[in-house]
N, C-alpha and C positions, 0 to 999 in steps of 0.2 A: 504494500500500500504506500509505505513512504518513499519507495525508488519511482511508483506511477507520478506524487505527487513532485517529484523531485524533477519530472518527465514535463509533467506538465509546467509546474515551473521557469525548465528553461524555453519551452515553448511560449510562454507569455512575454519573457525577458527577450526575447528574438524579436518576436512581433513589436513589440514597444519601440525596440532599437531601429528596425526596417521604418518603421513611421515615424519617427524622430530625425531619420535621411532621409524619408522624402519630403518634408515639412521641411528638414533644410533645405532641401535641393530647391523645391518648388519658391520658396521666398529669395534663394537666390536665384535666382533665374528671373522671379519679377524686380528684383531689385538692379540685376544686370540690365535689365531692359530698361528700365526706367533712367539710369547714367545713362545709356548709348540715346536715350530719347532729347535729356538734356542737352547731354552734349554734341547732338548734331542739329540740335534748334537754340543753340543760346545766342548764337550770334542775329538771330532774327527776332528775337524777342526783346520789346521795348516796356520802359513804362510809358504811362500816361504822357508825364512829361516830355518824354522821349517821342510819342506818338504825335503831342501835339506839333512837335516841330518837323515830325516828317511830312513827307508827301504823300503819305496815306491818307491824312487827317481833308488835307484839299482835294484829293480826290472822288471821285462818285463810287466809293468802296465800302460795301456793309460791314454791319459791327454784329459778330454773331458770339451769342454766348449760350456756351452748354452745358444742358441741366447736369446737375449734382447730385439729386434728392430731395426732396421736400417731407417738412413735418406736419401731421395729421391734414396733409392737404388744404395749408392754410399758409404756412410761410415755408419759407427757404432756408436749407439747410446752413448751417454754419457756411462751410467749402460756398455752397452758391450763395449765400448771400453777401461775400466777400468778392466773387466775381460779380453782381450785381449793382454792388458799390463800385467798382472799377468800370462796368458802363458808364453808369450815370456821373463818373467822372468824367469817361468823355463826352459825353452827353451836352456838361459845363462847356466843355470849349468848343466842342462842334453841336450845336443844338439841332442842326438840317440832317444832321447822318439816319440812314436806315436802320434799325435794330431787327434782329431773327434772333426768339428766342427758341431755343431747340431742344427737346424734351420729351418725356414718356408721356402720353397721356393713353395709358392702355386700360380705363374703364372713368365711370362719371365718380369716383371715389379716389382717382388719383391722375390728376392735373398740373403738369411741372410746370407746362408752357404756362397755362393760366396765373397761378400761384407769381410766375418770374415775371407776368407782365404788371398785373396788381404789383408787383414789388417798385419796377420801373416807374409807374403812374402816379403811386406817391411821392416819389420824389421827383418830380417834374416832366416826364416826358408827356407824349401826345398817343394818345392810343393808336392813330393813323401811321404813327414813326414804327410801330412795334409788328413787324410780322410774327407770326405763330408756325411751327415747322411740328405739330403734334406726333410725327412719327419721327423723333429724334432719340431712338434706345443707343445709340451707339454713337461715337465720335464720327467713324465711318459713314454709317447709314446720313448722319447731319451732313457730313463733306460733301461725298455721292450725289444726294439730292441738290446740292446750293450748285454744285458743278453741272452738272448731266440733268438737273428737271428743269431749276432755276435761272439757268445760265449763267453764272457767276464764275469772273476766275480770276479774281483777287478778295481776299478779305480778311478784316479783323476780327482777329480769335480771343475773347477777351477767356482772362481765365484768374486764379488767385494769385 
């Protein structure tokens, strides 16, 4: 009985170990991706300030921000409501630019797009300025569509 339980034993102590590497492996690998993501877009990421003195800013180029999350379908996640703050900064200096807000709205109980434009509308935009993109699950799927349905092929990615 105690050599079965001793059996089993190392068999628990195995298992633990095999998901303990791959809980590592798996978070480094997203964390490898996430440096090669940085570091092959830092040179094109601006701040606000930096935004306003580019040529984006005077250009006829939309300002798309993508959802994060929302809480009880009411307000915006921490993460989005800190990208939502950085629109509506540039909002301040370019008040004419287009907004697409981009987001899940996968039933009438959970509304990202809605929630981000009520977020925008109180702090000053025009509801006319804010496009709605309700099939935005993915970074991807947002991009795809602004590109290939919308015709878009340049634009500001606001983000945290």
């Amino acid at each position: 009985m105690l050599r079965v339980l001793r059996v089993i034993g190392k068999g628990v102590k195995r298992l633990i170990q095999l998901l303990f590497l791959i809980v590592t492996l798996v978070m480094g690998t997203v964390g490898l991706i996430n440096l090669f993501t940085v570091g092959t877009t830092y040179q094109a990421m601006l701040s606000v300030d930096e935004l306003i003195e580019s040529d984006f800013i005077a250009a006829d180029v939309p300002v798309i921000v993508l959802g994060a999350g929302v809480v009880d379908n009411l307000e915006p996640s921490r993460i989005l409501g800190q990208r939502l703050d950085q629109a509506a900064a540039i909002f301040e200096a370019a008040p004419d630019k287009q907004f697409i807000m981009s987001g899940d709205h996968r039933d009438d109980y959970y509304n990202e797009v809605a929630v981000m434009k009520d977020y925008l509308i109180d702090k000053g935009l025009l509801s006319e300025q804010i496009f709605l993109d309700h099939a935005g699950c993915s970074t991807y799927d947002s991009l795809y569509r602004l590109k290939n349905v919308i015709g878009e092929q340049r634009v500001i990615i606001v983000t945290q």
